[in-house]
C-alpha positions in Angstrom: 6.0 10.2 -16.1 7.7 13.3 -14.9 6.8 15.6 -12.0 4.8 17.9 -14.2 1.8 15.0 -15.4 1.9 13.9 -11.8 0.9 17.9 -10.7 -1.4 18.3 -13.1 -3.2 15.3 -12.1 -3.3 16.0 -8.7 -5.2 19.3 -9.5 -7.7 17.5 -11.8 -8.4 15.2 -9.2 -8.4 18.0 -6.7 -11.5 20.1 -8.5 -14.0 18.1 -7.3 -13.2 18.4 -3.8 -12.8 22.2 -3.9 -16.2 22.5 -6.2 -17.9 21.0 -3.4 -17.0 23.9 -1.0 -15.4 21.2 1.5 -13.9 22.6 4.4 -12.5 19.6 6.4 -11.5 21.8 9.4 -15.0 23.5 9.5 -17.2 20.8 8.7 -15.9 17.3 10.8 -18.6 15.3 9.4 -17.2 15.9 5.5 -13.7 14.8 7.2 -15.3 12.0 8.2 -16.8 10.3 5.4 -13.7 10.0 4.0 -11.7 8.8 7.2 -11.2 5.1 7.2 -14.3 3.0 8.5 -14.7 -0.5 10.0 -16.4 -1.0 6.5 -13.2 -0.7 4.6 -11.0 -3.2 3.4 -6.7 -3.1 3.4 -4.4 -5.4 1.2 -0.7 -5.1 1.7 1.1 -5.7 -1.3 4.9 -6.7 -0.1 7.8 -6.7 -1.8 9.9 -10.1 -1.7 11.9 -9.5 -5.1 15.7 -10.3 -4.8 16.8 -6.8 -4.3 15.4 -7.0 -0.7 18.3 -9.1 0.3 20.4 -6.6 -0.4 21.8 -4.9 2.8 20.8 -1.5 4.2 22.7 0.0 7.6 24.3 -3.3 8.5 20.5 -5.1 8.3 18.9 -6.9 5.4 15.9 -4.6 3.8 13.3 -7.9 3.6 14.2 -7.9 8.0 13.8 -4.2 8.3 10.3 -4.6 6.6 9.5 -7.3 8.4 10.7 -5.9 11.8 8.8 -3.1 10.9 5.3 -5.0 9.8 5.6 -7.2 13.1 5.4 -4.0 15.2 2.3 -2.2 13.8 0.6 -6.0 13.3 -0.6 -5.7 16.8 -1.9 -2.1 17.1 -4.4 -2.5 14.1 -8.1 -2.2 14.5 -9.6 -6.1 14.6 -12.7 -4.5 13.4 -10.9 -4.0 10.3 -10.6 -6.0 7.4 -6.8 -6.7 6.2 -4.8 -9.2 3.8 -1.6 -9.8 2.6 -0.7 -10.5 -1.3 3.4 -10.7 -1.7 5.6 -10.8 -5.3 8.9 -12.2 -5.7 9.0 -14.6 -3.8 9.6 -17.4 -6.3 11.9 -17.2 -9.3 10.2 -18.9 -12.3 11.7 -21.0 -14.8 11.1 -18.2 -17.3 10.7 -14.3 -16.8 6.7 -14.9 -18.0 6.7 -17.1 -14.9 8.6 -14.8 -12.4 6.2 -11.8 -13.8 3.4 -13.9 -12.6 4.9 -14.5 -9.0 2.3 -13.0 -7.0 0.6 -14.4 -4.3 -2.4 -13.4 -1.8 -0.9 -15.1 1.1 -3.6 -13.7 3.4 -7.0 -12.9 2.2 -8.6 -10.1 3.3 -10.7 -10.0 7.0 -11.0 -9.3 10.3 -8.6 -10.0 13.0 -5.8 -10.9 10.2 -3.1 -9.1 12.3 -1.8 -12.5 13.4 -2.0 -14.1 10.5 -0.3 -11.7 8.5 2.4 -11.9 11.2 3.1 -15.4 11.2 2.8 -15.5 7.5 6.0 -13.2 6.7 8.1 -15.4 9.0 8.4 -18.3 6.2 8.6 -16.1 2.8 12.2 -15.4 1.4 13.1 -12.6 -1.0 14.0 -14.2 -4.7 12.2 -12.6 -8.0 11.6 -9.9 -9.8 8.9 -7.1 -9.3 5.8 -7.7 -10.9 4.0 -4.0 -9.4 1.5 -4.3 -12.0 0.4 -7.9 -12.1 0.0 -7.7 -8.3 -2.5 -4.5 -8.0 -4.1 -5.9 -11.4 -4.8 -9.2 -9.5 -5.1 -7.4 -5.8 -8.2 -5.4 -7.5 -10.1 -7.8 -9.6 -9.6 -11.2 -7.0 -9.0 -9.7 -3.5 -11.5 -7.1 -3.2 -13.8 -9.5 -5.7 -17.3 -9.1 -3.4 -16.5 -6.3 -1.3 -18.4 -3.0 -1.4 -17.4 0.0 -0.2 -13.6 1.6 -0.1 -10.8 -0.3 -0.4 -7.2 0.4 0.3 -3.6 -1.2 -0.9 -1.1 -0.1 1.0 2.7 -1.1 -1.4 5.6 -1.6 0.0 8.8 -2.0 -2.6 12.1 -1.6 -2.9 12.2 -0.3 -6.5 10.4 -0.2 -9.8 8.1 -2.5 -12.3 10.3 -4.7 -13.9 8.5 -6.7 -15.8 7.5 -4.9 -18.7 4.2 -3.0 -17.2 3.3 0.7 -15.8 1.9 0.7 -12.7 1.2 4.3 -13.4 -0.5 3.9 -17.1 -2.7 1.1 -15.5 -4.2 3.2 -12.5 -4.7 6.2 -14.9 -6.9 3.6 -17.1 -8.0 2.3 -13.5 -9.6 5.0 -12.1 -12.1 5.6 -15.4 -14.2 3.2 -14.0 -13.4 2.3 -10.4 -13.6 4.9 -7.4 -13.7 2.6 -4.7 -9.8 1.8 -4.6 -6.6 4.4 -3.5 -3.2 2.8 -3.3 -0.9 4.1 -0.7 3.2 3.7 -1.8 5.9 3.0 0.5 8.8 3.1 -2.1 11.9 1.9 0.2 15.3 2.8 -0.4 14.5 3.5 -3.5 17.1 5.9 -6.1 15.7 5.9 -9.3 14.0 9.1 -10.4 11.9 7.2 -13.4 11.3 4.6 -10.5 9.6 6.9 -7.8 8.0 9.0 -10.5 6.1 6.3 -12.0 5.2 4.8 -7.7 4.1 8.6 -7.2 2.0 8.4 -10.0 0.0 5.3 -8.7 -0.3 6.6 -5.7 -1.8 10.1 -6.2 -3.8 9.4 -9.1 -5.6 6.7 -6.9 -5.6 9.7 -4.3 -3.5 7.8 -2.1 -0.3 8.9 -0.1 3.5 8.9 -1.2 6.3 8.4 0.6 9.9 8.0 -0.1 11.5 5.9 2.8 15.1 5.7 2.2 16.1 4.3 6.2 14.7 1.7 8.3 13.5 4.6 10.7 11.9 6.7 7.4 9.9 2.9 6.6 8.4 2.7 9.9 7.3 6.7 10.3 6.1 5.8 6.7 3.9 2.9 7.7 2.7 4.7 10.6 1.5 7.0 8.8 -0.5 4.8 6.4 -2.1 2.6 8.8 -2.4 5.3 11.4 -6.5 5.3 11.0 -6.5 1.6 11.1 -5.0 1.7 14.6 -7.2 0.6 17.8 -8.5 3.4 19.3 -8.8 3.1 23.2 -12.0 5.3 25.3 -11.4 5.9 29.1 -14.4 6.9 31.3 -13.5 9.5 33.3 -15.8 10.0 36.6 -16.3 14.0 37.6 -15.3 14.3 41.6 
């Protein structure tokens, strides 16, 4: 999908927001019904396909990511509900098989930081990268009896590679669901067909982009995502 759809979708989905006369700098209580609430639910879809072995700045990417997950782990709202679903970590003895090599490690609820944390430690990079498969199953299993919003935040290292658009299925996605926006962290990622088609899954979902191409751009990036499911800490200030 090239960079012209992707615009012209994001002003689509933009209308009704500017129909509704929202000004989010002027009206704080608009802002915050969309904000992130206790009441919503995260899923991080990981990448563990073979390519994160491969090496970027002297350290492997699958470390860097995990590095990187272990160190915002702790700051996250416990109030929150989070999970973990992975792909690629197993090889399968045919390519249907390795297409299918999606797992929800972690399922989605409070307190999970810890969990999710301990969890990365034993999962090694091997398979291919089943994008599609994962959100498909991430939507209809790991939300299955939630209400309310619900958020995937993605994490790969490159594009669907097992013959499936991430991008054609969120377009067909969001005729009938509203409740879900997929934030993508596409890492060290090169290919312009690639990002276009992670762009794509991300904006039409109205979630966020970004291209992370160093260990530093990864972690500003997952800052960024997670920054409203961080604790937030009150101090009582006494007048003299």
């Amino acid at each position: 999908m090239n960079k012209i759809i992707v615009m012209f979708l994001m002003f689509v989905l933009a209308i009704p927001v500017f129909a509704a006369g929202y000004n989010f700098y002027s009206n704080p209580a608009a802002y915050s019904e969309n904000s992130l609430s206790d009441n919503e639910k995260i899923l991080f879809i990981l990448d563990f396909s073979n390519s994160m072995s491969e090496y970027l700045g002297g350290k492997r990417k699958v470390d860097l990511m995990i590095d990187t997950m272990k160190s915002i782990l702790p700051n996250l709202n416990p109030n929150i509900s989070v999970g973990l679903r992975v792909y690629g970590h197993r090889m399968g003895f045919t390519p249907l098989e390795a297409c299918k090599a999606s797992t929800l490690v972690e399922p989605v609820s409070p307190a999970n930081g810890i969990n999710i944390r301990n969890s990365l430690l034993d999962i090694k990079p091997r398979g291919m990268t089943p994008i599609t498969y994962s959100l498909k199953q991430a939507i209809k299993n790991d939300f299955s009896g939630f209400s309310g919003k619900k958020r995937i935040i993605l994490l790969t290292d490159g594009g669907e590679n097992c013959d499936e658009s991430p991008c054609s299925y969120v377009l067909e996605l969001i005729k009938t669901r509203k409740d879900v926006s997929i934030d993508v962290i596409a890492f060290n990622v090169s290919d312009e067909d690639d990002l276009d088609q992670l762009e794509c899954t991300s904006l039409v979902t109205s979630g966020k982009f970004y291209n992370a191409k160093t260990a530093v751009q990864l972690l500003n990036s997952l800052n960024n995502s997670v920054s409203s499911m961080k604790k937030v800490e009150a101090k009582i200030i006494e007048k003299p």
